[in-house]
C-alpha positions in Angstrom: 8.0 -9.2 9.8 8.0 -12.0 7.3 10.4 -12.7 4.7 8.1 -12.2 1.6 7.2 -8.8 3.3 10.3 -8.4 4.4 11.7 -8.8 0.2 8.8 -6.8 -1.5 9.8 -3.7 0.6 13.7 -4.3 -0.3 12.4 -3.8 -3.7 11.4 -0.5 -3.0 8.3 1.4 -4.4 5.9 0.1 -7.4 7.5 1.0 -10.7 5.5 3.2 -13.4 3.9 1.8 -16.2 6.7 3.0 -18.2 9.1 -0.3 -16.2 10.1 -3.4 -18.0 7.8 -6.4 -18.1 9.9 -8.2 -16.1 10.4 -6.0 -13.3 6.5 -5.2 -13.1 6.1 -9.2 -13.5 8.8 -9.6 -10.5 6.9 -7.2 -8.1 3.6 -9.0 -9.1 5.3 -12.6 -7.9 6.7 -10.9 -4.6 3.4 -9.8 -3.7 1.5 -13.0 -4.5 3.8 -14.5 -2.2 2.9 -12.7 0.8 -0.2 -14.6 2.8 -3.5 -12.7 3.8 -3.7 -11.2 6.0 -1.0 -8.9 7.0 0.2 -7.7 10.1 -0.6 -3.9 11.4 3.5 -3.3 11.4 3.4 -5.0 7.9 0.3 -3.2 6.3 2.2 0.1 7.7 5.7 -0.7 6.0 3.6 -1.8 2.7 1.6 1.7 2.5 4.9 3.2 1.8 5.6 1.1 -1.4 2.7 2.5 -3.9 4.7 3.9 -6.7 3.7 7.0 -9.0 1.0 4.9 -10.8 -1.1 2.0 -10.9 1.0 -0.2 -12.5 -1.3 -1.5 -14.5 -3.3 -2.6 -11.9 -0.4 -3.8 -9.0 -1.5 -0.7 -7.0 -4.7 -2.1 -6.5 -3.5 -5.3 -5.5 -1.1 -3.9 -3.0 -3.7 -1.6 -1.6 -6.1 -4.5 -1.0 -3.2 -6.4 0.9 -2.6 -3.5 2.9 -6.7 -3.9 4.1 -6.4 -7.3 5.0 -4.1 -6.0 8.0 -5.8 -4.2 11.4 -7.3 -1.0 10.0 -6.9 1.5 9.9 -3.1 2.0 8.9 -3.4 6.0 8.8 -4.9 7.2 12.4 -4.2 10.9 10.8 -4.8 11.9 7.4 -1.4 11.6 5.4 -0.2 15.1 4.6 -0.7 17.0 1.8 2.5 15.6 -0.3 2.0 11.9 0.2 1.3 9.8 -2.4 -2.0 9.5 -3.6 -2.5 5.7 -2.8 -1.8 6.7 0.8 -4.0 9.3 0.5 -6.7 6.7 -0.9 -6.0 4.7 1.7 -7.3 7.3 4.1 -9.9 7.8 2.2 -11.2 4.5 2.4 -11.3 4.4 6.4 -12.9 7.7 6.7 -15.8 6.1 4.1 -15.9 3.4 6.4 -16.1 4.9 9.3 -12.8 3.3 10.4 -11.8 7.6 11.2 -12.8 10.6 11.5 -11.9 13.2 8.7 -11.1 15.9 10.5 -9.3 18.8 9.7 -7.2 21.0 11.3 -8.4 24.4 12.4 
């Protein structure tokens, strides 16, 4: 895994919108730094950094990184308590075609 993957994910999840310009600035900077497009291990580690939010719009950002990567990252759909961008995520390969939405019986 790169280094500038390797640092954004050391940083943890997104902040809310409620964080400190700086820090929201900071993640913005790490992710800039990381080169289209991603690897399959990388856009996997990465779908586990959306935070709470959008973050003003950083969430979007990460989430079209994450697509640059072999799709899809989800082969199932994420359970029921994952974090809505990871549920988006999936969402996105099903309307794609990328997977079939099916559910369990």
């Amino acid at each position: 895994m790169r280094p500038e993957v390797q640092a954004f994910l050391a940083a943890g999840p997104l902040p809310d919108e409620d964080a400190e310009e700086d820090e929201i600035d900071l993640r913005v900077a790490q992710l800039e730094a990381i080169t289209e497009p991603v690897t399959a291990d990388e856009a996997r580690a990465l779908a586990g950094c959306f935070g709470p939010d959008d973050c003003y719009g950083v969430a979007w950002t990460l989430l079209h990184l994450i697509e640059t990567g072999p799709n899809p990252v989800f082969t199932v759909r994420p359970a029921p308590d994952a974090n809505a961008w990871q549920h988006r995520l999936w969402q996105r390969c099903v309307n794609t075609g990328l997977v079939a939405d099916e559910l369990p019986a």
